[in-house]
N, CA, C and O atoms as a Tripos MOL2 file, in Angstrom:
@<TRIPOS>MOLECULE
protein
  284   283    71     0     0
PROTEIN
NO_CHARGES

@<TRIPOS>ATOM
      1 N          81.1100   87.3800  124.3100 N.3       1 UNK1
      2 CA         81.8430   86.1310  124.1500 C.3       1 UNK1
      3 C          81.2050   85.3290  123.0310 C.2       1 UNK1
      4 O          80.0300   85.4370  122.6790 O.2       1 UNK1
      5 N          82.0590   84.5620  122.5440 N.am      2 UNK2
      6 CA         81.9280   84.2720  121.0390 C.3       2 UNK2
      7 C          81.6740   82.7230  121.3970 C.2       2 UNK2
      8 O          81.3370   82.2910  122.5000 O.2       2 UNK2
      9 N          81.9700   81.7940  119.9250 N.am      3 UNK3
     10 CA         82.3020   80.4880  120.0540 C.3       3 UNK3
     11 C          83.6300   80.7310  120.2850 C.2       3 UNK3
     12 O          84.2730   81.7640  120.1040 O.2       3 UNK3
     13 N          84.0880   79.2800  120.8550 N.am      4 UNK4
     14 CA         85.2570   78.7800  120.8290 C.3       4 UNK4
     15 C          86.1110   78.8540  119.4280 C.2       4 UNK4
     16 O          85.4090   78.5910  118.4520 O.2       4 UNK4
     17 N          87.1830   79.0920  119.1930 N.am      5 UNK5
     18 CA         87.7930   78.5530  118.0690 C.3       5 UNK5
     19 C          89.0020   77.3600  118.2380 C.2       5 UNK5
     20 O          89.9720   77.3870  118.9960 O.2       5 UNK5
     21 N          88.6380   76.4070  117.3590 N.am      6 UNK6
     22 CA         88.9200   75.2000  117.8520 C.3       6 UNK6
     23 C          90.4760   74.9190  116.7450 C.2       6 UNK6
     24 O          90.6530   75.2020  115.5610 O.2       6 UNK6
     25 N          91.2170   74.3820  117.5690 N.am      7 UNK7
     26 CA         93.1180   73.9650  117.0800 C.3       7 UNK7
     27 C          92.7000   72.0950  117.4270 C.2       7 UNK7
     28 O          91.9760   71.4100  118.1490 O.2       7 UNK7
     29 N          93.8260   71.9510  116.2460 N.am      8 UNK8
     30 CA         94.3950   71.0640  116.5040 C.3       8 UNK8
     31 C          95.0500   70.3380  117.7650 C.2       8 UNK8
     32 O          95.3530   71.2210  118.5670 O.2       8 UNK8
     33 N          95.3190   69.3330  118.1560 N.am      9 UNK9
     34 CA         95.8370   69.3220  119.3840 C.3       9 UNK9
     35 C          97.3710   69.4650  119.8090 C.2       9 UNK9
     36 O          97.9200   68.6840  119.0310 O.2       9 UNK9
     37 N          98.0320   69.8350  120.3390 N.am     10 UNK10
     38 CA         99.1820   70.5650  120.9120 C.3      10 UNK10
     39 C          99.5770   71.2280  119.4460 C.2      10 UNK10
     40 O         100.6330   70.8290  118.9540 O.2      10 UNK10
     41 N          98.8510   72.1560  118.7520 N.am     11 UNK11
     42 CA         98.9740   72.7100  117.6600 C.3      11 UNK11
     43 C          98.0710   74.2380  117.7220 C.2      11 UNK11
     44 O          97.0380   74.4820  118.3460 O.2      11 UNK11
     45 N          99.0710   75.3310  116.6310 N.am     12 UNK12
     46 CA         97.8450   76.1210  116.4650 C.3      12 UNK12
     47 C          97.3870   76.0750  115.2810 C.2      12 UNK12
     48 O          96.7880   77.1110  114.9930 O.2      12 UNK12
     49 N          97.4210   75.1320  114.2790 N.am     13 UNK13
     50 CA         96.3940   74.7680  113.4350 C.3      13 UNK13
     51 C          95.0470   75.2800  113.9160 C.2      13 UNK13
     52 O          94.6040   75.0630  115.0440 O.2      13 UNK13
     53 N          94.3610   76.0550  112.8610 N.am     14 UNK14
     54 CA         92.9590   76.0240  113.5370 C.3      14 UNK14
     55 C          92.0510   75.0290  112.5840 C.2      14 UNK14
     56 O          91.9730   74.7980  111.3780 O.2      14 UNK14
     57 N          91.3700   74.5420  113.8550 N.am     15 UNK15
     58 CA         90.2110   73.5850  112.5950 C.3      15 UNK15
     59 C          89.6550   73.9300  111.6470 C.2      15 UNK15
     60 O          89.1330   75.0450  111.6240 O.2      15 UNK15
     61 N          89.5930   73.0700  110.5570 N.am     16 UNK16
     62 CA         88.4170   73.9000  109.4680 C.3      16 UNK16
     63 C          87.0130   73.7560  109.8420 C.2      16 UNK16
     64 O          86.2160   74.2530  109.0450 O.2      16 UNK16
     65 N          86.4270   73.0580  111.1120 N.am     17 UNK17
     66 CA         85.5920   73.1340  111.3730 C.3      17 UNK17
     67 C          84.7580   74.8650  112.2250 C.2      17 UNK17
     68 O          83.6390   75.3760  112.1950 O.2      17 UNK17
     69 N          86.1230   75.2220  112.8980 N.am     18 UNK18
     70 CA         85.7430   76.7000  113.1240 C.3      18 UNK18
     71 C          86.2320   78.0770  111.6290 C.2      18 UNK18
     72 O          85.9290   79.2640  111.7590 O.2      18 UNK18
     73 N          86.6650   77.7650  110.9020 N.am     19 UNK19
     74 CA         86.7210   78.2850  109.6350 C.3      19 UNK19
     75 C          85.2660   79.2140  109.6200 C.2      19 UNK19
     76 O          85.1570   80.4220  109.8290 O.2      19 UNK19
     77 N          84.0530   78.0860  109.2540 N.am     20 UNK20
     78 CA         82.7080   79.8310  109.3800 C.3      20 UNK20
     79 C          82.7370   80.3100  110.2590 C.2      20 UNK20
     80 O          82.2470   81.4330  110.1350 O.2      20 UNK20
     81 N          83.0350   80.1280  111.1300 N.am     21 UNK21
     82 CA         82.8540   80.9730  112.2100 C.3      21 UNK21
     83 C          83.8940   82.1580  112.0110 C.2      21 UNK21
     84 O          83.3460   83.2460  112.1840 O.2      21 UNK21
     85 N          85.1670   82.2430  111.7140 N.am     22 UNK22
     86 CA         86.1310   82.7180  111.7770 C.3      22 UNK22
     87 C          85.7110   84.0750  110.1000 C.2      22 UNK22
     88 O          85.9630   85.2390  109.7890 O.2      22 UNK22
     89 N          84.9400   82.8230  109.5120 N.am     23 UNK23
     90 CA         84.6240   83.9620  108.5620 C.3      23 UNK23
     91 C          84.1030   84.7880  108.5770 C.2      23 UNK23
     92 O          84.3370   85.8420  107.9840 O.2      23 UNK23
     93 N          82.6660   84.3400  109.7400 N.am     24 UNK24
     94 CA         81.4700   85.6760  109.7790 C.3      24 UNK24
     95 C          82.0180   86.6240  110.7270 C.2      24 UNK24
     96 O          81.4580   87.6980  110.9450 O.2      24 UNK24
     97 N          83.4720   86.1470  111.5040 N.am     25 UNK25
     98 CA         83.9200   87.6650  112.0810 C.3      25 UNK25
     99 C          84.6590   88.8140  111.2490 C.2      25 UNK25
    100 O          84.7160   89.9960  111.5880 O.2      25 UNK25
    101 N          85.2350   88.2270  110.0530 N.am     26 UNK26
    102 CA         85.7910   88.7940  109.4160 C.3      26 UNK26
    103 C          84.9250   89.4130  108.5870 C.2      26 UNK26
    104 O          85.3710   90.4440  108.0840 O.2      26 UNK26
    105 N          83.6260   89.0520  108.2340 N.am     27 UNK27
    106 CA         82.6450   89.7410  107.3780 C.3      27 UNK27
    107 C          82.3980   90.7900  107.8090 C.2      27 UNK27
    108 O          82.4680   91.8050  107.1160 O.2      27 UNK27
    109 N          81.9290   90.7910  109.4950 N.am     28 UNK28
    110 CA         81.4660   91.6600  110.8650 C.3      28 UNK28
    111 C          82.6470   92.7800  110.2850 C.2      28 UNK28
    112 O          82.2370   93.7790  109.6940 O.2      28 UNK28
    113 N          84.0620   92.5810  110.4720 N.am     29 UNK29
    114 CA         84.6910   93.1750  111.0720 C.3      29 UNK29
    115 C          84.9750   94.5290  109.7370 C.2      29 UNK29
    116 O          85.1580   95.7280  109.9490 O.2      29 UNK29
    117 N          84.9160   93.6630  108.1130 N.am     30 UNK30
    118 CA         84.7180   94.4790  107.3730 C.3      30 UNK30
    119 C          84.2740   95.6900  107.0930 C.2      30 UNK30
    120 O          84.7870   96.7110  106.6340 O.2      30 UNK30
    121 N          82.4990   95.1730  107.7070 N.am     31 UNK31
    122 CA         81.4040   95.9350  107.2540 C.3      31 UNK31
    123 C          81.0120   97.2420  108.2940 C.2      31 UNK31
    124 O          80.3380   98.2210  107.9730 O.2      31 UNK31
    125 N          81.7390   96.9250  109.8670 N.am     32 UNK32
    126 CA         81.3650   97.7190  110.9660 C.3      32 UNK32
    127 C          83.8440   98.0030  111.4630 C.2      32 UNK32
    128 O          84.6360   97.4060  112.1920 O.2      32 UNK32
    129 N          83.9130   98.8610  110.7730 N.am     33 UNK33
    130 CA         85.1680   99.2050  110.7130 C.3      33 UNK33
    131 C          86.0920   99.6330  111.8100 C.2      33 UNK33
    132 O          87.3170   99.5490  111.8960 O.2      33 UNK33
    133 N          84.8000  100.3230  112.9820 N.am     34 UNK34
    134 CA         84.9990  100.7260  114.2950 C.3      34 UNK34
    135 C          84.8260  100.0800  115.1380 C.2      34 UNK34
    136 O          84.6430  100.5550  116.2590 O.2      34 UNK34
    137 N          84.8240   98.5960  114.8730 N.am     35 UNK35
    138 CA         85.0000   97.3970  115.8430 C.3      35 UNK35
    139 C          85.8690   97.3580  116.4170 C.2      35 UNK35
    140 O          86.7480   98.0240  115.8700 O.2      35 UNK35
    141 N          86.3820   96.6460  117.8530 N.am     36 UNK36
    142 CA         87.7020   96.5200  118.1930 C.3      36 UNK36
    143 C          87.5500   95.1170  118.6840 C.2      36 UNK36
    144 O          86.7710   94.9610  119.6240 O.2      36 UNK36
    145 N          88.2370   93.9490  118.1470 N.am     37 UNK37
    146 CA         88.5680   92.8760  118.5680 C.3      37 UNK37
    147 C          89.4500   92.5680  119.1470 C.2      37 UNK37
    148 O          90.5620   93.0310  118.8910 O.2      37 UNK37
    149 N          89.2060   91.5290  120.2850 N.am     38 UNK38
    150 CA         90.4930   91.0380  121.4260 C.3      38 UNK38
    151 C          90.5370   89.9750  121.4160 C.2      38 UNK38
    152 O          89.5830   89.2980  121.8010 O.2      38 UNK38
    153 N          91.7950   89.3890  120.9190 N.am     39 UNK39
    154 CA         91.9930   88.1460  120.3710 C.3      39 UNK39
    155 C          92.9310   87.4600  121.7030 C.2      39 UNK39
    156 O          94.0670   87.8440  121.9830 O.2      39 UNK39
    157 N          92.2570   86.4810  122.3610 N.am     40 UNK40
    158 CA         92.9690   85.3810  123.4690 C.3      40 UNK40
    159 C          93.3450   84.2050  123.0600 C.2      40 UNK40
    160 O          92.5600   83.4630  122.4700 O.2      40 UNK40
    161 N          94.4940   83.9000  123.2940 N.am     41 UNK41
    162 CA         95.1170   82.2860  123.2270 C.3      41 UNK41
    163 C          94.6620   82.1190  124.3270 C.2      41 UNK41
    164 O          94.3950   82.9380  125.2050 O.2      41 UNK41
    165 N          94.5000   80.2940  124.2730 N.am     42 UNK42
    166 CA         93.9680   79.4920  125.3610 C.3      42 UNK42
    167 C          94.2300   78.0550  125.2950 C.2      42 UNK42
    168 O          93.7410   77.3120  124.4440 O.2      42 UNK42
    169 N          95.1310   77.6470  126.3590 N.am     43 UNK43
    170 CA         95.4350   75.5620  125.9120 C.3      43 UNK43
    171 C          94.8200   75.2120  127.3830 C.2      43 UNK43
    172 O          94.4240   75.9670  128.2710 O.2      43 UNK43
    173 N          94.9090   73.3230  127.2910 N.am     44 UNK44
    174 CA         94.6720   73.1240  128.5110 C.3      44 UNK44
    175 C          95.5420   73.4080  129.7850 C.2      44 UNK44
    176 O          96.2140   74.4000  130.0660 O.2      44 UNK44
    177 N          95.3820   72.5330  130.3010 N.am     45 UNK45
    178 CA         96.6930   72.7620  131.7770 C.3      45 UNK45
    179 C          97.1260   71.4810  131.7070 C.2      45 UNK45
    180 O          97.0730   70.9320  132.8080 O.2      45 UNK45
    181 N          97.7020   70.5140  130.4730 N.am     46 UNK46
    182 CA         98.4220   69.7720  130.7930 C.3      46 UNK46
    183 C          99.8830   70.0510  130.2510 C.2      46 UNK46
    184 O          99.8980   70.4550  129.0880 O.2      46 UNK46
    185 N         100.9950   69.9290  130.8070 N.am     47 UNK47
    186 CA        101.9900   70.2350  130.1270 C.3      47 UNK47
    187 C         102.9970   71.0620  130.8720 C.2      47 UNK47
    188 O         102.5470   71.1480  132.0150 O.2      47 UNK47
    189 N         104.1360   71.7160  130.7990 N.am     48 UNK48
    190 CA        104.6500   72.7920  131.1920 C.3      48 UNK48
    191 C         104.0780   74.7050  131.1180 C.2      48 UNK48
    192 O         103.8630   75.3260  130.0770 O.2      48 UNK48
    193 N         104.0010   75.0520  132.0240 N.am     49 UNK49
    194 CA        103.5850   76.3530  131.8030 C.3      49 UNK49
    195 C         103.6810   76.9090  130.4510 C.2      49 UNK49
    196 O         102.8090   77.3340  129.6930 O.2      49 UNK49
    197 N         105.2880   76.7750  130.3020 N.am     50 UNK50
    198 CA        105.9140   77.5310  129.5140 C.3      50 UNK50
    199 C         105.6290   77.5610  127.8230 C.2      50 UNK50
    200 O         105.5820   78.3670  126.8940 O.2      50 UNK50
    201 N         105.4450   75.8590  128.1430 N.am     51 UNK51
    202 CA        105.3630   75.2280  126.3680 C.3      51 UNK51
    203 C         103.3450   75.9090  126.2030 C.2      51 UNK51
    204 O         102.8890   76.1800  125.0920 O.2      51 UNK51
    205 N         102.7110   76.0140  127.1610 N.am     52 UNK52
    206 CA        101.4980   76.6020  127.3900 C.3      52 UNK52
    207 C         101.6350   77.7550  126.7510 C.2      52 UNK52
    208 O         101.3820   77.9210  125.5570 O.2      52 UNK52
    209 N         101.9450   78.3990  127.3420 N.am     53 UNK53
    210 CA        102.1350   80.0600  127.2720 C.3      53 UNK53
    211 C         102.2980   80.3480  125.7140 C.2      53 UNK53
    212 O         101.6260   81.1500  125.0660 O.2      53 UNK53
    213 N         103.3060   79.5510  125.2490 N.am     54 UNK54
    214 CA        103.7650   79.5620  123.7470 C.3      54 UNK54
    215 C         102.7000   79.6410  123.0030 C.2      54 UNK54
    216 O         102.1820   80.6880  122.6130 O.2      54 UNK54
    217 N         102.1960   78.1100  122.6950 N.am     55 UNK55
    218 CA        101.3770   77.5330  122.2880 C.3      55 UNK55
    219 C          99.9710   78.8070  122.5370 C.2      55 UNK55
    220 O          99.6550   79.4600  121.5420 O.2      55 UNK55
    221 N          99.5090   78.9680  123.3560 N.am     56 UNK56
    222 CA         98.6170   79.9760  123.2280 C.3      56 UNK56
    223 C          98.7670   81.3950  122.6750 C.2      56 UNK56
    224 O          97.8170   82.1350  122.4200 O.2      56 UNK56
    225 N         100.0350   81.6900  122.5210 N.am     57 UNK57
    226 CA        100.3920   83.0410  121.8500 C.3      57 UNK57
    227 C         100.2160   83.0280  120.5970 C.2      57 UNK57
    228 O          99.4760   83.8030  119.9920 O.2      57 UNK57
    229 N         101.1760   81.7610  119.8980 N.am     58 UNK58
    230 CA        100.8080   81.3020  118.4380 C.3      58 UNK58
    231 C          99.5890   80.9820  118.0940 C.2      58 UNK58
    232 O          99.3890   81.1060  116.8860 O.2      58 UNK58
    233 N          98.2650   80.4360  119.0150 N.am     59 UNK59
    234 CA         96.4740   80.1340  118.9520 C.3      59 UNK59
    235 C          96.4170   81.9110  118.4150 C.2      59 UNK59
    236 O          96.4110   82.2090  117.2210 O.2      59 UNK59
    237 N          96.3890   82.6980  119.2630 N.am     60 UNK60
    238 CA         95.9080   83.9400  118.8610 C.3      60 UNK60
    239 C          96.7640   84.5680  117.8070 C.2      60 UNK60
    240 O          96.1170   85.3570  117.1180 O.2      60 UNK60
    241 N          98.1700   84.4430  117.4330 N.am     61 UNK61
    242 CA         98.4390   84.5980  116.2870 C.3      61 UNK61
    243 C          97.9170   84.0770  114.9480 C.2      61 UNK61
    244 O          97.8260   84.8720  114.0130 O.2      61 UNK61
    245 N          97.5690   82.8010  114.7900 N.am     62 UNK62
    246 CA         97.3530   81.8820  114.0700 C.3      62 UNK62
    247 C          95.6640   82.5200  113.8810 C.2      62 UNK62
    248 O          95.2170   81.9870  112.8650 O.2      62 UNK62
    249 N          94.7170   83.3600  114.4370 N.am     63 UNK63
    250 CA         93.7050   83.9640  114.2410 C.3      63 UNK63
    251 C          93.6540   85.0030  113.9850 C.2      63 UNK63
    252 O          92.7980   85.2800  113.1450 O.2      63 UNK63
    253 N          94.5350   86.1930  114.5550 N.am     64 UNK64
    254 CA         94.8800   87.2750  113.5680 C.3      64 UNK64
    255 C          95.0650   87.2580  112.0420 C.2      64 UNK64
    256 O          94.3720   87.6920  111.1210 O.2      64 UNK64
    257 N          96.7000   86.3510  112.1140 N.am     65 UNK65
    258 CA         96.6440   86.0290  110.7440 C.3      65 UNK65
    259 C          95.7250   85.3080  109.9060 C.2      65 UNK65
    260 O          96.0290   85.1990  108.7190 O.2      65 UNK65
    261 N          94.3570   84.6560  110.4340 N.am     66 UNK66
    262 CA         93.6850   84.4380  109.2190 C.3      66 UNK66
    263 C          93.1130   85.5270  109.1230 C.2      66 UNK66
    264 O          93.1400   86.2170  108.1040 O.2      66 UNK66
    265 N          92.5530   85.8050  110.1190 N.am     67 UNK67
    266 CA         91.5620   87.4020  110.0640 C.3      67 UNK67
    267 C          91.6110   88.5750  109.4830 C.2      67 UNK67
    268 O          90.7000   89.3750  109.2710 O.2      67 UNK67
    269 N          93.4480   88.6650  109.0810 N.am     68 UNK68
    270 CA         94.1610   89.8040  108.4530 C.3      68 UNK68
    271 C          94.0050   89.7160  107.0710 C.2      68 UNK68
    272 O          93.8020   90.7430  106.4230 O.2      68 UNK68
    273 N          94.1160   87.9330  106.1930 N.am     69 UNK69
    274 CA         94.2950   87.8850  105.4190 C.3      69 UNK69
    275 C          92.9050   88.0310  104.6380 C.2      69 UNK69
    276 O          92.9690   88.3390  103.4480 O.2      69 UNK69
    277 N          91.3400   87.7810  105.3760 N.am     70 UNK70
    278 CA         90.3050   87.7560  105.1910 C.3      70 UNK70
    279 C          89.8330   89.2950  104.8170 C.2      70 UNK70
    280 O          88.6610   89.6700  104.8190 O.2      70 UNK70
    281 N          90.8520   90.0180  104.5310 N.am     71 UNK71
    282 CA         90.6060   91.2850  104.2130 C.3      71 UNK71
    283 C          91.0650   91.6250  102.8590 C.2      71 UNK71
    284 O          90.9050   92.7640  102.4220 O.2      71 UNK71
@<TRIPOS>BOND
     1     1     2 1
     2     2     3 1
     3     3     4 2
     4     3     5 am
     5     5     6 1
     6     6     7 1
     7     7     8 2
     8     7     9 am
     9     9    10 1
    10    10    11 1
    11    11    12 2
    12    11    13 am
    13    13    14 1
    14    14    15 1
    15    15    16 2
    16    15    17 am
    17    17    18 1
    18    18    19 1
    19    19    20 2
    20    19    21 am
    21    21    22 1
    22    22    23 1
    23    23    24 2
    24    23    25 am
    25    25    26 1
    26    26    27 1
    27    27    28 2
    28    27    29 am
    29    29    30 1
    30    30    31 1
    31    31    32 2
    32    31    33 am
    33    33    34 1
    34    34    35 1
    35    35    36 2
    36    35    37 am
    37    37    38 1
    38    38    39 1
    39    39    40 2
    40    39    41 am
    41    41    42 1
    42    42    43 1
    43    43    44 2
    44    43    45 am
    45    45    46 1
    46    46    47 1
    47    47    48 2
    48    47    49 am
    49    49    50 1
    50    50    51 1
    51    51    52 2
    52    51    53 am
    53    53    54 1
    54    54    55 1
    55    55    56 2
    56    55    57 am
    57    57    58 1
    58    58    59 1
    59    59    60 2
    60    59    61 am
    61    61    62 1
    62    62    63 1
    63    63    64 2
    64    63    65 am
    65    65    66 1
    66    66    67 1
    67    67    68 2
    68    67    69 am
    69    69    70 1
    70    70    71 1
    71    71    72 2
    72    71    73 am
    73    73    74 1
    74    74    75 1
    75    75    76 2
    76    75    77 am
    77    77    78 1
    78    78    79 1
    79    79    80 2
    80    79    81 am
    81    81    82 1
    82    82    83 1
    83    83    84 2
    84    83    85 am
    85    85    86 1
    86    86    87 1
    87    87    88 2
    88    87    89 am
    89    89    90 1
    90    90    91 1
    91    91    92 2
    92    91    93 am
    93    93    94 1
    94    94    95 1
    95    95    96 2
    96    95    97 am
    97    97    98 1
    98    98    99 1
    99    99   100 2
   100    99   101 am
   101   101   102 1
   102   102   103 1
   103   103   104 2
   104   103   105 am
   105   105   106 1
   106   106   107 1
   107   107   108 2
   108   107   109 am
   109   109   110 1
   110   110   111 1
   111   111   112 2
   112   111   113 am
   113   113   114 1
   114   114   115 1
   115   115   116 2
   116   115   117 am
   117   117   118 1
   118   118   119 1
   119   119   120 2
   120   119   121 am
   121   121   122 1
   122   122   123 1
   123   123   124 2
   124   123   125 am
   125   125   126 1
   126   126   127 1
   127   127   128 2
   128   127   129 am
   129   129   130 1
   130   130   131 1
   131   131   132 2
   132   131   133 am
   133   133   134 1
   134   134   135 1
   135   135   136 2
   136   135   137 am
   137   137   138 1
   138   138   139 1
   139   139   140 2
   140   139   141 am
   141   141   142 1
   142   142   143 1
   143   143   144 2
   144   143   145 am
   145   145   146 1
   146   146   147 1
   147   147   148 2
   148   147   149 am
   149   149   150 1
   150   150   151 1
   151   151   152 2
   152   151   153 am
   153   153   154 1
   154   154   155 1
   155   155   156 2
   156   155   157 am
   157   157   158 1
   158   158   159 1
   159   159   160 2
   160   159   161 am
   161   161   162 1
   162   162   163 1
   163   163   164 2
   164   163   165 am
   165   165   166 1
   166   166   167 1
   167   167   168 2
   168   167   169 am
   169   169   170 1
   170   170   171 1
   171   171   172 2
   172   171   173 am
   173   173   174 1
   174   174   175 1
   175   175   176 2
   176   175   177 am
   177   177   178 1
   178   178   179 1
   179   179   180 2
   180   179   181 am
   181   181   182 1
   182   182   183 1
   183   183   184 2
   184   183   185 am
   185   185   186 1
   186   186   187 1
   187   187   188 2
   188   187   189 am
   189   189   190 1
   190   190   191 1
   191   191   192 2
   192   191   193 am
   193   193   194 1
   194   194   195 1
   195   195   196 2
   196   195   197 am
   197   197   198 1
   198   198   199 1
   199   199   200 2
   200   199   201 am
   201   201   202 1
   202   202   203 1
   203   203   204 2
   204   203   205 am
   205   205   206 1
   206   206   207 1
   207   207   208 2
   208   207   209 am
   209   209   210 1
   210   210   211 1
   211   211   212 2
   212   211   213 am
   213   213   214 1
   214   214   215 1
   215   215   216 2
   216   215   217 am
   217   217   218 1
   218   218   219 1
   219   219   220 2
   220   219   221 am
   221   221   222 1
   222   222   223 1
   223   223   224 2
   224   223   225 am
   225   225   226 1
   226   226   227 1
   227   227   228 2
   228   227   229 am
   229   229   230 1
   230   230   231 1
   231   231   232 2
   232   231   233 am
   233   233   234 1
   234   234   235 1
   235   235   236 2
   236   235   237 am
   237   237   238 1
   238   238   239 1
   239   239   240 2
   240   239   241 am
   241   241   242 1
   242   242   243 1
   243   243   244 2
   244   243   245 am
   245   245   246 1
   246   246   247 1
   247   247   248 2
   248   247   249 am
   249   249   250 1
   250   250   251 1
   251   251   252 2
   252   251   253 am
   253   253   254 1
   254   254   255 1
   255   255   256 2
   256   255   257 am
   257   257   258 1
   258   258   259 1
   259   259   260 2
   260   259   261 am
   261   261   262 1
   262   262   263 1
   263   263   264 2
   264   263   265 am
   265   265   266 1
   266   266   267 1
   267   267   268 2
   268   267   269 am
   269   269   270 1
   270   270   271 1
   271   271   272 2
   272   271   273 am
   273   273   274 1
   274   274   275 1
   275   275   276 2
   276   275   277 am
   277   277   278 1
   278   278   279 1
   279   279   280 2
   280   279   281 am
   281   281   282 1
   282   282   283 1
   283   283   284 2
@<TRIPOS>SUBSTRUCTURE
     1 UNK1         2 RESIDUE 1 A UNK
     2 UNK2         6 RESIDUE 1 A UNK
     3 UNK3        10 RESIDUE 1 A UNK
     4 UNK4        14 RESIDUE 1 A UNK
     5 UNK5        18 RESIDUE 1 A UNK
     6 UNK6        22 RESIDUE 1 A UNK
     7 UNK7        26 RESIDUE 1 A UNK
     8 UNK8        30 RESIDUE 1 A UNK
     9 UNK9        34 RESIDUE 1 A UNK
    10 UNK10       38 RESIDUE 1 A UNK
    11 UNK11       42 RESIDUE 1 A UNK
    12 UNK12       46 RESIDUE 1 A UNK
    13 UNK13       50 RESIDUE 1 A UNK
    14 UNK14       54 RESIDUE 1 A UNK
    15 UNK15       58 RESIDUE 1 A UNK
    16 UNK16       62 RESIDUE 1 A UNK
    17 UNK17       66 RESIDUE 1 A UNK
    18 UNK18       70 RESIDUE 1 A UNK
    19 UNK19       74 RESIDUE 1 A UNK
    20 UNK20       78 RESIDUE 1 A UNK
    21 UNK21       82 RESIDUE 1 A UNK
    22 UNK22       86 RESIDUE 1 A UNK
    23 UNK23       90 RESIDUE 1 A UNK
    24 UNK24       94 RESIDUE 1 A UNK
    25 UNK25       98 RESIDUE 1 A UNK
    26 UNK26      102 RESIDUE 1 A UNK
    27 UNK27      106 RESIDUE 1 A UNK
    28 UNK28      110 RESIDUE 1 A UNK
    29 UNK29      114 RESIDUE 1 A UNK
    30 UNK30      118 RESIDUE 1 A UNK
    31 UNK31      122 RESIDUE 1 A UNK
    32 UNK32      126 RESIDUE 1 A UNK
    33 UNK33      130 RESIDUE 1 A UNK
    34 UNK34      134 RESIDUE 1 A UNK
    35 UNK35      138 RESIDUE 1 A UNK
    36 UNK36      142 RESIDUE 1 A UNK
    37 UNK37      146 RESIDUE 1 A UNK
    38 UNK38      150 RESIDUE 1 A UNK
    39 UNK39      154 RESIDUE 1 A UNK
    40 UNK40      158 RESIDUE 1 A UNK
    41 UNK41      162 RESIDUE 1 A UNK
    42 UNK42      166 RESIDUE 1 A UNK
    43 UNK43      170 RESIDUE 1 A UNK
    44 UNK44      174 RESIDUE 1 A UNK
    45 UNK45      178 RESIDUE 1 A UNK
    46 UNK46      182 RESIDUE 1 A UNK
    47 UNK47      186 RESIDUE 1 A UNK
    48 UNK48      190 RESIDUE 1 A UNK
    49 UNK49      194 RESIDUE 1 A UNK
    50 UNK50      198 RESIDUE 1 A UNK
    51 UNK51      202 RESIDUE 1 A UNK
    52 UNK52      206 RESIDUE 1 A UNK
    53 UNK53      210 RESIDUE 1 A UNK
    54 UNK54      214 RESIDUE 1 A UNK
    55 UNK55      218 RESIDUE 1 A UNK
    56 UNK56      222 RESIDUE 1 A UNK
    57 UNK57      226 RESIDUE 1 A UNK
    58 UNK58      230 RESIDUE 1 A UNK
    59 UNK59      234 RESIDUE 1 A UNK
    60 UNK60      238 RESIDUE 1 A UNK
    61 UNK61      242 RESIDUE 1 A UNK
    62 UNK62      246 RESIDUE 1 A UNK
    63 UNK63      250 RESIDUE 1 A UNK
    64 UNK64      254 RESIDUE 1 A UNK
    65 UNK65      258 RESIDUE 1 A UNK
    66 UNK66      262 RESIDUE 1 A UNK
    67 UNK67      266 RESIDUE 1 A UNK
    68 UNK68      270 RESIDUE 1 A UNK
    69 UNK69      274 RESIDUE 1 A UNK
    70 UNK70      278 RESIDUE 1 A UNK
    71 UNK71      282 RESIDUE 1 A UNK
């Protein structure tokens, strides 16, 4: 288990404050090729399930796609 990667609020903006962090996985992930990463969305529990559920799908999209492009 990693750091947190930190969004905006009811957003999947990711902060630029988790940005290094996001970088040195992508460095990792470069250099050791037979890695396998598992990428989780995660919001609070205020709100509707549903708009939840979303919102956390797009968090872990929104980290793939930087992670993809970091290549």
């Amino acid at each position: 288990m990693g750091l947190p990667i930190l969004f905006e609020i009811n957003s999947a903006e990711i902060l630029v404050k988790s940005l290094p962090y996001l970088n040195q996985i992508g460095t990792l992930l470069r250099e050791e090729s037979a890695l396998i990463l598992v990428i989780e969305g995660h919001t609070d529990a205020n709100g509707p399930s549903d708009y939840n559920l979303a919102l956390s799908r797009k968090r872990a999209e929104a980290v793939a796609d930087y992670l993809i492009g970091s290549f």
